[in-house]
N, C-alpha and C positions, 0 to 999 in steps of 0.2 A: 365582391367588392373587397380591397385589399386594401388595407392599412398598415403602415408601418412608423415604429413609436419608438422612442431611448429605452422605457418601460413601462411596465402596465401600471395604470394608476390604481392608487387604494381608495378605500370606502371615502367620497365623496370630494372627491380630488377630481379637477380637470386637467389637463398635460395635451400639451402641443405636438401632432402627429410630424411626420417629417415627410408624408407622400401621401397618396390615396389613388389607387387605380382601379378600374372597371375590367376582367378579362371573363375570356367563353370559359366556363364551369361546369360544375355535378359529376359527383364521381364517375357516373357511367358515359356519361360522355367523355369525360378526360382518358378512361382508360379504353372508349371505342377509339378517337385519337391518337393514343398510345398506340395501338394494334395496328391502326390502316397507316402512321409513317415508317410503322416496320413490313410496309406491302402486303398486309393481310387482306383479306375482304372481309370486311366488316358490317354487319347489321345491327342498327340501334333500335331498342321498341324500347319508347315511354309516352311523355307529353310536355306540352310548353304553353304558356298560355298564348291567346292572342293580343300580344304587345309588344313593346320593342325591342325588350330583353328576348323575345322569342323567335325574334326576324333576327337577332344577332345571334344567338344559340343555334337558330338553325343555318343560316350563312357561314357558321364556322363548320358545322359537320359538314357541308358540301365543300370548304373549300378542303377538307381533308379525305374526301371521296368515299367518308360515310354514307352506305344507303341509310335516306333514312324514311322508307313508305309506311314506317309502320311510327312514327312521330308522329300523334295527335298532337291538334291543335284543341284547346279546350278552353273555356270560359270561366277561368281560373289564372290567376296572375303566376307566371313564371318562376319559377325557387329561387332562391338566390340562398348564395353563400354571404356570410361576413368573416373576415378574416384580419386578424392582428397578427403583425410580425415582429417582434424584437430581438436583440444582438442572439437571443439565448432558444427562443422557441416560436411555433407557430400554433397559434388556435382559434378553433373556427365555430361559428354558429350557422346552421344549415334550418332556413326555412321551406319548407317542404313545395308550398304550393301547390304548383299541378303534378308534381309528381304523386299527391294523394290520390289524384285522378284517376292513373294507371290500376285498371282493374282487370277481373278475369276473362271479361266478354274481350278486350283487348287482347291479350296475353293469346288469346283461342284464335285471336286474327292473326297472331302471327306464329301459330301451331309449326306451319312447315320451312319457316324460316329457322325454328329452334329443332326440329329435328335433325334438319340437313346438314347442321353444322357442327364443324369440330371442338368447338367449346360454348359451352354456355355463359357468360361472367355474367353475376351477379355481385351486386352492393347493397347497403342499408339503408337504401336513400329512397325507396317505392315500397308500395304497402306489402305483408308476411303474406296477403291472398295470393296476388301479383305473383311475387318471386315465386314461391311454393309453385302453384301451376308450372311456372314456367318450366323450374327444377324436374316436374312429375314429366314433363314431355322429356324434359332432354334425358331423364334418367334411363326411359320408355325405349327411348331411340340412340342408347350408346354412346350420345354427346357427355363429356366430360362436363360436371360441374365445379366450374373453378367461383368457389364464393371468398369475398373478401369483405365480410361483416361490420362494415367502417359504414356509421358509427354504429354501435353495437346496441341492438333494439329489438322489438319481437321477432322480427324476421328472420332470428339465427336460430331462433328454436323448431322455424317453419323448415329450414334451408340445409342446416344442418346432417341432419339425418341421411341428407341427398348427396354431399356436398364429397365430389372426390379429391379436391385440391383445397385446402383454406389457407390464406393467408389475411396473417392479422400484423396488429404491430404492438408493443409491450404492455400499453391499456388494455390493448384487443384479447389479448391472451391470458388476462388473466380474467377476464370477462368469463374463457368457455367453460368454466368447470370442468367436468366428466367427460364433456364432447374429444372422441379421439377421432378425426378423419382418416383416411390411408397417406395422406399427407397433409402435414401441419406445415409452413413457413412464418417464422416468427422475424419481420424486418427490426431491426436495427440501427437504423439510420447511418451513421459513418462508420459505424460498426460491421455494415454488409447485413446479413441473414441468418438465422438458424434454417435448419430443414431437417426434419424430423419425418421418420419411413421405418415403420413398424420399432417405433421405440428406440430406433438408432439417431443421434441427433449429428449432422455435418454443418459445421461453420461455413459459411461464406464470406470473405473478404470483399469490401468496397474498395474501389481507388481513392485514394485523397484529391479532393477537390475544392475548389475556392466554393464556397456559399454565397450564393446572390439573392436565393430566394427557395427554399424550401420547401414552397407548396405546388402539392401535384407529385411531389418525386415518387410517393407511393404507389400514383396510379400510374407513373411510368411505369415500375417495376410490375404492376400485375399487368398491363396490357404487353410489355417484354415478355413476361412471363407464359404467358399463355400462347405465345406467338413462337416463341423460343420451345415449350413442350409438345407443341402440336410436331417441329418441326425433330426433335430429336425423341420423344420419348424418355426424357432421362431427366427428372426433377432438380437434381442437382446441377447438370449442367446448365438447363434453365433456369434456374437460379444465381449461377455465373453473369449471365447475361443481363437480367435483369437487375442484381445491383450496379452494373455499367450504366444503364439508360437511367434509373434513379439517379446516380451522379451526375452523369451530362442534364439531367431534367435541373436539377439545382441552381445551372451555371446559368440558366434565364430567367427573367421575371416573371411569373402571371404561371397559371395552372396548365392550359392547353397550349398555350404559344411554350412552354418549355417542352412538351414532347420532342423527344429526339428522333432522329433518323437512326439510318445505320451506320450512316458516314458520323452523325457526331460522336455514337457510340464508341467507332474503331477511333476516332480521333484522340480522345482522355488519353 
């Protein structure tokens, strides 16, 4: 749920929003989205309650040709995101819901969908048991774990350890401490990217682009990301790409309806 304000009000102040919209959300969804409009094959495993938020949740991964067999349904109300937007920033409050649900008996049913594949993406957003497993398979089986610790909570202590790609964004990073991955991505925002490979850090430039709406650009960038390194091996260059799709993600409203293609990407 997405609001948008002149600016945030102070201690006990009310203020007149200027919109309110409803879009499909959760980071792992947004950047399995991300992934299957850049023609990847994508698998999603979590859960959604049985409601209406969750018949919409899940009507968007099919129209975006996420499998999604390993999407419980569960007897627990659907996450939701809250989201303010003003001239200057966007911030969000993330109720967990049934993503609390997603456990290890889960995570074991979908054992051969996480090894067979060439990335793992994890987020902050399902519990440290959850992700961990998943990490230990994909670690097991050669799958790349690209974790992006958003928001930053027990499960980067679980993940971490695993994790051979992290991208965070300038809260996120000063979050990790001591954590050094073999690759660190520190986003930016219009700024592009750091990327940082064994203590050498490369800037990445964004293209300028008009701002319409801000949320989501990240998880374009990591499901770019991840789609872009499977396909060349070279962090940097995938990281080229992926500040492209964060920019074209901006130029839409709402978190999952702004995933770009490849055609919007070449078009900036």
């Amino acid at each position: 749920m997405t609001v948008w304000v002149p600016r945030r009000p102070q201690n006990d102040e009310t203020i007149h929003g200027n919109r309110v919209e409803e879009f499909a959300g959760g980071k792992g969804a947004n950047q399995a989205v991300a992934a299957a409009r850049l023609d990847a094959e994508v698998t999603m495993v979590g859960c959604v309650g049985k409601d209406g938020r969750g018949d919409f949740l899940l009507a968007e991964l099919d129209a975006a040709g996420v499998n999604r067999a390993h999407v419980s349904r569960v007897d627990t109300s659907t996450g939701i995101a809250l989201i303010t937007v003003d001239a200057d920033n966007v911030s969000i409050v993330v109720v967990a819901g049934a993503n609390d649900v997603l456990d290890r008996e889960r995570i074991e049913a979908a054992a051969s969908a996480i090894k067979s594949a060439d990335v793992l993406l994890l987020q902050g957003e399902v519990g440290a048991e959850a992700s961990r497993t998943a990490a230990l398979f994909a670690a097991a089986s050669s799958t790349l774990v690209l974790f992006n610790p958003a928001p930053f909570n027990d499960v980067a202590q679980q993940v971490l350890p695993l994790a051979d790609v992290v991208v965070v964004n300038r809260y996120e990073a000063q979050q990790l401490g001591d954590a050094e991955p073999p690759v660190l991505i520190t986003t930016l925002g219009a700024d592009g990217c750091e990327v940082r490979i064994d203590q050498e850090t490369t800037r990445v430039a964004a293209p300028k682009v008009e701002v319409i709406d801000p949320t989501g650009a990240g998880d374009a960038f990591v499901g770019a990301f991840a789609v872009a390194f499977v396909d060349t091996g070279d962090p940097i260059a995938a990281a080229t790409i992926a500040v492209r799709a964060g920019a074209a993600a901006v130029a839409s409203v709402g978190a999952q309806p702004g995933m770009p293609t490849w055609q919007d990407i070449d078009n900036l």
